[in-house]
N, C-alpha and C positions, 0 to 999 in steps of 0.2 A: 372661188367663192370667198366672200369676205367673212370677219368674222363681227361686225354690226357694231366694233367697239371704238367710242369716239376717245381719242387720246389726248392729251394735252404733253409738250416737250416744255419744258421748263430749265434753261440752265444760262447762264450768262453768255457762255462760248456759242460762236454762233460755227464753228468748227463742229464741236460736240452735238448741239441741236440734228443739224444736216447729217452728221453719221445715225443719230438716235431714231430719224426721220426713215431714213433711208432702211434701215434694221426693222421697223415695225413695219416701212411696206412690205417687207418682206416676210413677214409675218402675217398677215392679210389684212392690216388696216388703213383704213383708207379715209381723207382727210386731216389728216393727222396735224395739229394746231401749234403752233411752236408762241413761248413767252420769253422775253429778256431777261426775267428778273421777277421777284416774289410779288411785287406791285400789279405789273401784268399778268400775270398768271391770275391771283385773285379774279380782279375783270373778266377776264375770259372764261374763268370759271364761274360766275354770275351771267353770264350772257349767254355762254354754248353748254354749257351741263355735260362736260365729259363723264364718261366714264372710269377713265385712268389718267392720273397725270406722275409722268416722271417730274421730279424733282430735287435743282440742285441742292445741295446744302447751304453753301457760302457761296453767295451771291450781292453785289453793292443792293443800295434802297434796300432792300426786302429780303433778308434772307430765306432759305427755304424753312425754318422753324419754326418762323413767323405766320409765312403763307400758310403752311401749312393747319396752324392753329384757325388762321381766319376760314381757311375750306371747309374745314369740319366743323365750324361753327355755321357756317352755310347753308352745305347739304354735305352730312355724315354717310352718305351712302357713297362718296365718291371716293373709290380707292389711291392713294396718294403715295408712292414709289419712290421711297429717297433714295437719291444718287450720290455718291463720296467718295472722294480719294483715300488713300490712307489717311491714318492718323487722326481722324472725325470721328473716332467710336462715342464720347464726349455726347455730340453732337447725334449720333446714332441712335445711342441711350436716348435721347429727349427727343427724338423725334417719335420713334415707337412707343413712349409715355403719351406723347401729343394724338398719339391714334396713327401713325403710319402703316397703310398696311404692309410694307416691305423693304426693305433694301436691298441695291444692288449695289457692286464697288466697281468703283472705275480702272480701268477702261472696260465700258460693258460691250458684253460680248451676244452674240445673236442666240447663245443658249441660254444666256441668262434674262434674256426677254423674253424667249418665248419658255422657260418655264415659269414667266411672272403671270404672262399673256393665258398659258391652261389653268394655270391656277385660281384667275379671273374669271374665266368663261366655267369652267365648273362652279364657283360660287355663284354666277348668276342663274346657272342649269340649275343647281342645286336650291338657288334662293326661285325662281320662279315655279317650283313644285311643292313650294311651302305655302301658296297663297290660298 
């Protein structure tokens, strides 16, 4: 059974994307939208209305800071999952100022998705019994 939830991958590495892809199928989602860079992402997030997007930090064109500002000026209801190596807390800080709902540290691991992935699905459990 899946779990209904549309994903966006967002990271420059097309290495990273393909691992992050491959982690959420396995997590039960399915379709799952891959972006090069904060430019793309944007679009895609105007077009296909995820639900969740990971996203990198430092990334060329667009970083993820950036993107991330333009998302939530978009549609604020979509959860937006910064990805970082060390040494980005900097960048950490201003991402959860800009409205992140979370971060994960690289290299992400299949627990660390799928306790992003419950924590999601209960927010929406939780948000569609408030209507």
């Amino acid at each position: 059974m899946t779990n209904n939830l549309k994903v966006l991958v967002c990271d420059d590495s097309v290495l990273i994307r393909k691992k992050l892809k491959s982690t959420l199928e396995k997590c039960k989602c399915e379709g799952v939208l891959e972006a090069e860079n904060g430019a793309v992402a944007v679009e895609m997030v105007k077009e296909h209305k995820p639900d969740l997007v990971f996203m990198d930090i430092v990334m060329p064109d667009k970083d993820g800071i950036e993107a991330l500002t333009e998302i939530r000026q978009l549609d604020d209801s979509v959860k937006v999952v910064m990805a970082s190596s060390a040494g980005t807390q900097n960048h950490l800080k201003k991402a959860l100022e800009q409205g992140a709902f979370d971060f994960i540290q690289k290299p992400i691991t299949l627990e660390s998705i799928t306790n992003i992935i419950e924590k999601i699905l209960k927010d929406k459990k939780e948000g569609s019994l408030n209507v």
